[in-house]
N, C-alpha and C positions, 0 to 999 in steps of 0.2 A: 453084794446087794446093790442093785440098782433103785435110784432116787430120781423121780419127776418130778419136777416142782414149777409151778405155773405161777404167776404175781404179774400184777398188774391193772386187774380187771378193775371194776366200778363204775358208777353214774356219770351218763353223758349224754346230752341233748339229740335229738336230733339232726341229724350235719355235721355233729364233732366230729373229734376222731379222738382216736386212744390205740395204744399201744401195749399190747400185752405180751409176757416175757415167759421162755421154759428155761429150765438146767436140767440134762440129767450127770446124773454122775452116779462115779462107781464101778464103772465098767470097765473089764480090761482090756477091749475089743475097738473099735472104732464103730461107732452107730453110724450106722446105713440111713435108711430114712426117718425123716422126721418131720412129724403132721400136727396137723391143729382141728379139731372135729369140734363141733357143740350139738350141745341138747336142751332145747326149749322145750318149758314146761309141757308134757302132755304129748309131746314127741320123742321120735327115734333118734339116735346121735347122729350127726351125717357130717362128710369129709366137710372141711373148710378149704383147706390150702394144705400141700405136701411139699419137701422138699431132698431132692436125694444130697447125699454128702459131698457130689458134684458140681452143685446147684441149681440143679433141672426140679422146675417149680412146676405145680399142678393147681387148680381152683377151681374151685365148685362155682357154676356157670351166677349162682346169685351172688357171689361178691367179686367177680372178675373186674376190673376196673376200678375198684373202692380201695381191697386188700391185697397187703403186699407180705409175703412172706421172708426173712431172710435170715441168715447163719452165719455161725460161728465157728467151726471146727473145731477150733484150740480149745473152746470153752464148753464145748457139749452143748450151745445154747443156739434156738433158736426166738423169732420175732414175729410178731405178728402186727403189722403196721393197717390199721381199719381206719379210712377216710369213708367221708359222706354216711354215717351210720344214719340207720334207719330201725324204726322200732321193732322192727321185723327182727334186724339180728340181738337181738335180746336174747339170750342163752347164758349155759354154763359152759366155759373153754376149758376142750381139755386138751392137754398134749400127748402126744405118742409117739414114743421110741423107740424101733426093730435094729437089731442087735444080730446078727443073721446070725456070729458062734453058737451065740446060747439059741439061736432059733425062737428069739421069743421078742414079745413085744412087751411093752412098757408104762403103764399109764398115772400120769399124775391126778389127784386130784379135783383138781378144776379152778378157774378163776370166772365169778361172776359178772357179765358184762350188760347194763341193763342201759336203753337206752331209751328215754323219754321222749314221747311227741309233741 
């Protein structure tokens, strides 16, 4: 059984920054890639930042510059490093885990990330 677990999220100014965190575990596999997507209220989920088990990074052209993604191998864990927030990225974080054996993806949760103007 595979486990996402997302921590980190909560209230921050506008211009903070904040740092939010996944695990997964459980897998007997090595996880291939792994992503950060959010979903504001009354919207569809949409990519954040991706990152393969390599460490070839990807970003959704609105936080290029701000977020930084980055990994852990050993620990199944990845990071999500968010400077210059804007009330814009106010969402729920979630993380995602492909596992290319089982052919399946992964999703934790979510961590709330709300950012006041």
């Amino acid at each position: 059984q595979v486990l996402v677990v997302e921590s980190g999220g909560g209230l921050v100014q506008a211009g903070g920054s904040l740092r939010v965190s996944c695990v997964a575990s459980g897998s007997l596999f090595d996880i291939d890639n792994m992503s950060w997507y959010r979903q504001a209220p009354g919207k569809q989920r949409e990519l954040v930042a991706s990152i393969t088990r390599f460490g070839i990074t990807n970003y959704a052209d609105s936080v290029k510059g701000r977020f930084t993604i980055s990994r852990d191998n050993a620990e199944d864990t990845i990071y999500l490093q968010m400077n210059s927030l804007k009330p814009e990225d106010t969402a729920v974080y979630y993380c995602n885990a492909y596992i290319p054996e089982y052919n399946m993806e992964y999703w934790g949760k979510g961590t709330p990330v709300t950012v006041s103007s």
